[in-house]
N, C-alpha and C positions, 0 to 999 in steps of 0.2 A: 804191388797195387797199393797206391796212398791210403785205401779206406781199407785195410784189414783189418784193423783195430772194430771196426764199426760190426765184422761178420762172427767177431767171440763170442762163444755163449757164457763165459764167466773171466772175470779177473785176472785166472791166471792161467789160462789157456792163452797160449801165443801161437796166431794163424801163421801157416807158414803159405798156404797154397788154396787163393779159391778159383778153381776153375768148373765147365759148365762140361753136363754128365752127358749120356748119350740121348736121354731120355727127355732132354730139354730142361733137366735141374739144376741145382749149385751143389759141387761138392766142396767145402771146407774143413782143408788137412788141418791140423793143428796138435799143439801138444804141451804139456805142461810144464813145470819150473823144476828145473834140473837135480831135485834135491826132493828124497823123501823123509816124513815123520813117521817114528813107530806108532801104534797106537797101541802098546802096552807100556815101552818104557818111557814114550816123549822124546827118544834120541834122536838127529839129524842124519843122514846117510848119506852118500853118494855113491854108493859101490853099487852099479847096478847086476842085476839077479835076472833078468829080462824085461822082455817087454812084448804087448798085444794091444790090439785096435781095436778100438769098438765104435761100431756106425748109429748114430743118435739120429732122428729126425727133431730138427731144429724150425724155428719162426721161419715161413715162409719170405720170398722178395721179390713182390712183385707179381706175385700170384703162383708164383714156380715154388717148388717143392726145396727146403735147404737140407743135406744131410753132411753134420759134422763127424769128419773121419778123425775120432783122437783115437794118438799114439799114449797108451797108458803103461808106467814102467810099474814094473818089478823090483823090489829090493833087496838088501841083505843086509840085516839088523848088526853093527859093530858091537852092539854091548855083550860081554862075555854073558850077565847073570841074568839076563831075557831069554824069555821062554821062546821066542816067537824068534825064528831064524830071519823069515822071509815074510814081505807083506807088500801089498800093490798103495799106488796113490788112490787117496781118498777124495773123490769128486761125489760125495754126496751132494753137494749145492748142484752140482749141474746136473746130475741123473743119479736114478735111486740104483742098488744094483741088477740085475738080469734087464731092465728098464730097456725101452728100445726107443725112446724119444726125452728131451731131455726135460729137465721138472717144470720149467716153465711153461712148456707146452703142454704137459699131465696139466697142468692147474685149468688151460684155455679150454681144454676137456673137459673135466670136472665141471666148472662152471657153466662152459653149451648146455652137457649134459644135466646140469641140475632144473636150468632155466627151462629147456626143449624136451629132454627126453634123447631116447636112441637114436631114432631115424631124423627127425626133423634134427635134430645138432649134427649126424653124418652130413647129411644134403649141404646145413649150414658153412660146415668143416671142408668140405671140398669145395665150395666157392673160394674159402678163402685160400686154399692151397695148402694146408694139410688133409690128406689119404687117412684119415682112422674110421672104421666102421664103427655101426653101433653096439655090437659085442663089447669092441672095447671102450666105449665111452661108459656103457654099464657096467663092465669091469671099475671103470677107474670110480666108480660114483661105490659101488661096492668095499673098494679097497678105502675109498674115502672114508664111509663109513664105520669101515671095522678100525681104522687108525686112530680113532676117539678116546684122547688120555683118561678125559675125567668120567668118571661113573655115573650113570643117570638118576637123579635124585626125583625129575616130578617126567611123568608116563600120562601117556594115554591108551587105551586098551579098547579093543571093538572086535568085532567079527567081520569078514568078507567072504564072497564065496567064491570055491574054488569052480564051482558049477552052479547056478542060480537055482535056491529049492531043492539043495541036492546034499552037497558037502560044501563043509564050511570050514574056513579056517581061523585063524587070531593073529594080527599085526599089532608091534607095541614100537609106539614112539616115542622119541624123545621131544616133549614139550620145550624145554627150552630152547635147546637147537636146530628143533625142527628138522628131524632127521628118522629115519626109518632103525630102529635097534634090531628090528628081528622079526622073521612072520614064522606062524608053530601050523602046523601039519594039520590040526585038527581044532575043535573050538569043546575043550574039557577041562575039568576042574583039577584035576590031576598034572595036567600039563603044565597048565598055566600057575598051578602052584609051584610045581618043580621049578620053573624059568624065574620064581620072584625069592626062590630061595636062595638060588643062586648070583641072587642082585639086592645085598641088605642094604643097600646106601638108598635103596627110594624112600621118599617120603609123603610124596604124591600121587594121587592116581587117580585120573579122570575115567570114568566110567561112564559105559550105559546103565540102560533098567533093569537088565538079565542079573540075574540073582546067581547065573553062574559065579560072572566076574567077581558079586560081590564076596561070592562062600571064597572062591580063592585067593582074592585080599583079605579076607580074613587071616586065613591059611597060613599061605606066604607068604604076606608083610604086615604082621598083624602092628606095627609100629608107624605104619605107611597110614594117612588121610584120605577119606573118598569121598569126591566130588564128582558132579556131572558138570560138564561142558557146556556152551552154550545152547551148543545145537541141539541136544538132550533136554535144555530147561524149556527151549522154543518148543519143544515137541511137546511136552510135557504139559506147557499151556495150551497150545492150540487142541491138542484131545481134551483137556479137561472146558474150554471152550467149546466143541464141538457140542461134549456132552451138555450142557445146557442148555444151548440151543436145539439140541434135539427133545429134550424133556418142553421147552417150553414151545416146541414145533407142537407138541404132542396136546398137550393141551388147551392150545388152541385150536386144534383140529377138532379136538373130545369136546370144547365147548361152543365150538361153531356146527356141531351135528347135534349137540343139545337143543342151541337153538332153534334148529331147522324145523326138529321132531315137533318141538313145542308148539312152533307155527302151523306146519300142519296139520296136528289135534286140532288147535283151535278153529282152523278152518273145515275140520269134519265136524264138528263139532255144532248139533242145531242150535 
C-alpha cells in the first residue's frame, strides 16, 4: 500500500500490513527499528531475546475504529559490567506502559474529558470513532492530574457536600493550573492541617469566612497568605449591603408609623 507511511503512529514504527478487521475496523501490523538501546548502560544490541505484540487503539479513519498491532522486541544487553541482562524497546512516545491506546489519543481523552466531562466526551468519542467510556476519560483526567511535576504554591480551599445539610467535605485546588489536587473525606481542622503539612511549598490560599479554614492555615502553613477570592469579596458586599438596606427599610417603616400616629391624634384631637 503507497500510504503506509501515512497509518504510523510514530517515526520509527515501520507499517508492514494495514488491512480491514472483521468488525468493519483497520488493523495496522507494524514494528520497530531493528536494533535496541539499554537503558542502563546506553549500549546498542542486536541480539534478540524475544519478542510480543501489543494491540494500541490508534486515531480513528474515517470514522472506523484504527488498532495498531506492534511487534515489540526483546533484547540481550552485550555489556559484560551491566546489571541488566535483558530489556524490551522503549516506545514511550507512542504508548505509556500497561496503556491500551496510544498517547496521542490519551491526550484527545484528556482534553474531551477536561472540556465535557464523562458522559457527554464518551457520546462525543464515539461519533468520532473512538470506543472509550466515561470510566476512562475520568481515569485519564485522574492520572492527568496526579502526573503534576511542580508543587502547588497558590490553593483554593472550600467545602462541598457529600449530601446537602448533612456531611460535608473539602476540595483544594490548584489556582494556577486550574486543576483539582485532592478532595478530604470530611470538612475539619485537623485534616485540613495534616494535607497542608504535607505540602510546604504553598504560599497562597484563598479562602472562605469559615474560621475553620482559617485556624488551619494557621496550623499548616503558617508561612502561607490568606486571601479571599472574588466570589467571597462579592458576597461579602452584597450582605454587608443588604444590611443597610435593611436598617434603613427599618426606619422608614419606624418613621412612616410615627407619622401616621401623629396624624391621627391630631385628628382626635378637639
Amino acid at each position: 500500500m503507497i500510504s503506509k507511511k501515512h497509518w504510523s503512529p510514530g517515526s520509527d514504527v515501520a507499517v508492514q500490513s494495514v488491512e480491514r478487521s472483521e468488525s468493519g475496523g483497520w488493523i495496522v501490523s507494524g514494528s520497530l527499528t531493528p536494533s535496541g538501546i539499554c537503558p542502563d548502560c546506553g549500549l546498542h544490541s542486536r541480539r534478540r531475546h524475544g519478542w510480543r505484540r501489543r494491540r494500541l487503539q490508534d486515531y480513528p479513519a474515517h470514522g472506523d475504529e484504527v488498532t495498531v498491532d506492534l511487534a515489540v522486541c526483546r533484547w540481550r544487553c552485550q555489556a559484560p559490567a551491566c546489571p541488566r541482562r535483558t530489556f524490551s524497546d522503549q516506545i514511550a512516545w507512542i504508548a505509556r506502559p500497561f496503556a491500551r491506546r496510544t498517547s496521542r489519543v490519551g491526550e484527545i481523552v484528556s482534553h474531551l474529558g477536561h472540556a465535557a466531562g464523562g458522559r457527554p466526551a464518551e457520546r462525543l468519542l464515539h461519533r468520532l470513532g473512538l470506543g472509550v467510556s466515561d470510566d476512562t476519560v475520568l481515569r485519564h483526567l485522574k492520572k492527568r492530574a496526579q502526573g503534576t511535576a511542580e508543587p502547588p504554591t497558590v490553593i483554593g480551599i472550600d467545602d462541598w457536600s457529600w449530601r446537602k445539610s448533612q456531611t460535608y467535605g473539602t476540595i483544594i485546588v490548584d489556582l494556577e493550573r486550574r486543576v483539582v489536587i485532592d478532595v478530604l473525606e470530611d470538612r475539619d481542622v485537623v485534616t485540613c492541617t495534616n494535607w497542608l503539612k504535607r505540602h510546604p511549598d504553598v504560599e497562597v490560599i484563598s479562602r472562605d469566612r469559615c474560621g475553620l479554614y482559617a485556624q488551619a492555615a494557621r496550623q499548616g502553613a503558617p508561612q502561607a497568605k490568606q486571601v479571599a477570592d472574588r466570589f467571597h469579596i462579592v458576597q461579602n458586599l452584597r450582605q454587608a449591603i443588604e444590611e443597610q438596606m435593611n436598617l434603613h427599610g427599618c426606619r422608614v417603616a419606624h418613621n412612616c408609623e410615627m407619622g401616621n400616629s401623629t396624624k391621627s391624634t391630631a385628628v382626635l384631637c378637639p
